[in-house]
N, C-alpha and C positions, 0 to 999 in steps of 0.2 A: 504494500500500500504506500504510495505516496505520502511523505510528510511534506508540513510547511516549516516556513523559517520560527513560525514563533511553536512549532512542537518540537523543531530540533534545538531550540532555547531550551524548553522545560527538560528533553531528556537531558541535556548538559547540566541544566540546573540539578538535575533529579541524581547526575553521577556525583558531582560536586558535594553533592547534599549528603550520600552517601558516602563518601571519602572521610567529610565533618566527620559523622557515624564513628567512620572505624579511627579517626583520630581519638574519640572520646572513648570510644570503649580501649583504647592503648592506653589514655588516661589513668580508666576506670580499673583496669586492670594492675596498674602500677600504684594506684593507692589501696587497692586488695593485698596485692605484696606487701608496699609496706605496716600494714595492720595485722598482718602474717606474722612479719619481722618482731613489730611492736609486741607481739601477744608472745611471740617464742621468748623473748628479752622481760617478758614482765614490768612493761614499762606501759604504763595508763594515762599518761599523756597525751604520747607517741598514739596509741591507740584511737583515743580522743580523738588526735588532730587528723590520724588518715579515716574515721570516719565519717567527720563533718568535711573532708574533703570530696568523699568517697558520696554524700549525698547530695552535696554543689553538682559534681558532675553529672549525677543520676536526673537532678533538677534540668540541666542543660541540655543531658540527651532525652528527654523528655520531650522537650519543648521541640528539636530536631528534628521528632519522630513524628509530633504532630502537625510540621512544617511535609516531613515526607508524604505523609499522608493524601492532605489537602493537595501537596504538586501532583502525587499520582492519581488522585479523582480529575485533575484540568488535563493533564497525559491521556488518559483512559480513555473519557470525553473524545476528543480529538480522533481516538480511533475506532468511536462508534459503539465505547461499553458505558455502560450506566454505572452512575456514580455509587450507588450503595455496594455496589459488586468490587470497584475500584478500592472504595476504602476496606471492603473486608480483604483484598488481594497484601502479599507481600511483595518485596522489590522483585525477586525474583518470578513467582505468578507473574506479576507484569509483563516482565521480558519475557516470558515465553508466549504470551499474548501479543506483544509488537513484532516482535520477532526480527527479523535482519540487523544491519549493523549498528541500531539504535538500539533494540536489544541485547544481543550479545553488550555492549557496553554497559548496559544496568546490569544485567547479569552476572559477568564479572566483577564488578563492584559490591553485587548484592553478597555472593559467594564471599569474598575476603570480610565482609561485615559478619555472617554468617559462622567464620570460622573463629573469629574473635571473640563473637558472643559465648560460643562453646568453649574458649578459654577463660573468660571472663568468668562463668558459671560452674567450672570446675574450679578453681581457684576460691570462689566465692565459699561452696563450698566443704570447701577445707578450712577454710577461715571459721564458717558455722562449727565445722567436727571440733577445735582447737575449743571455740570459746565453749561449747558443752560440753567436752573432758575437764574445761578451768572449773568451770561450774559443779561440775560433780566432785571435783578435788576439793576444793572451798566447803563444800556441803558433808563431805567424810571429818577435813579438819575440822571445822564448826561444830558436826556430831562429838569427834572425838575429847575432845576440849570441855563440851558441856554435859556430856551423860556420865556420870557417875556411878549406873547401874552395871556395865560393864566393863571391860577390863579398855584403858586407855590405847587408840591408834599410836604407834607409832613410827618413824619412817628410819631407815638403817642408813649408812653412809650412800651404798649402793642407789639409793633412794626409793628403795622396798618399805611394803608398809609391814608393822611387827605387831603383836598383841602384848604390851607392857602390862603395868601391875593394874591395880583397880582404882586409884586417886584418878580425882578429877583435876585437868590441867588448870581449869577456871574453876574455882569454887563461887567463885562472886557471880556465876550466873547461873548455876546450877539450883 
């Protein structure tokens, strides 16, 4: 199908747009590291600061996606689909609906966005796995500390936990 000059605009817009994308999720994925880092170091600053970074950029690629969107319902249009169909499509649906060398160009852009996010997601995560092992360490210490009923956690050099004597580490809250 023949395009015009202002659809061969929107696909370049529409590539551009998706570039943004995979810049953001490069981003996004480099303050998931460093919150990785921050968590492996025990450092809650650090932590903090990569994830109010880590939701700026969720904010921006947010706003990206619902810029992609909106381009791909005026792209869609132009090639004779209905706009509700447009916005439920992804980049890549699209391109295989335009098809030639306007597509293959969303396509491959859509793909490297695509393979990002599946790194982004993996990463992500593992970041989840880390902070629920903290949380359940925190929740054995805290147990240990405050029950006096049973014999006290305790952790060996190796950093094994041990079943010590029966005191309670905190008598003040017990």
């Amino acid at each position: 199908m023949s395009t015009t000059i202002a659809q061969d605009r929107r696909v370049s817009t529409l590539v551009d747009l998706l570039s943004d994308l995979c810049a953001g999720q490069r981003e996004l994925l480099a303050a998931i590291e460093a919150k990785i880092d921050a968590m492996r170091r025990g450092n809650p600053e650090a932590i903090r600061d990569a994830s109010l970074r880590e939701q700026a950029i969720v904010a921006r690629l947010t706003e990206r996606e619902n810029l992609r969107r909106q381009l791909a319902v005026n792209i869609a249009r132009g090639y004779g689909m209905g706009a509700d169909a447009a916005r439920r499509m992804s980049a890549g649906q699209l391109a295989e609906r335009i098809g030639g060398g306007e597509g293959g160009r969303i396509a491959r852009a859509a793909e490297e966005l695509k393979g990002l996010i599946a790194q982004v997601s993996s990463r992500n995560h593992v970041a989840e796995l880390i902070a629920q092992n903290v949380l359940r360490h925190v929740k054995l210490a805290f147990a240990a500390m405050t029950e006096g009923a049973r014999a006290a956690l305790g952790y060996s050099l190796s950093g094994e936990t041990y079943v010590g004597g029966c005191e309670r580490i905190l008598d003040a809250v017990g």
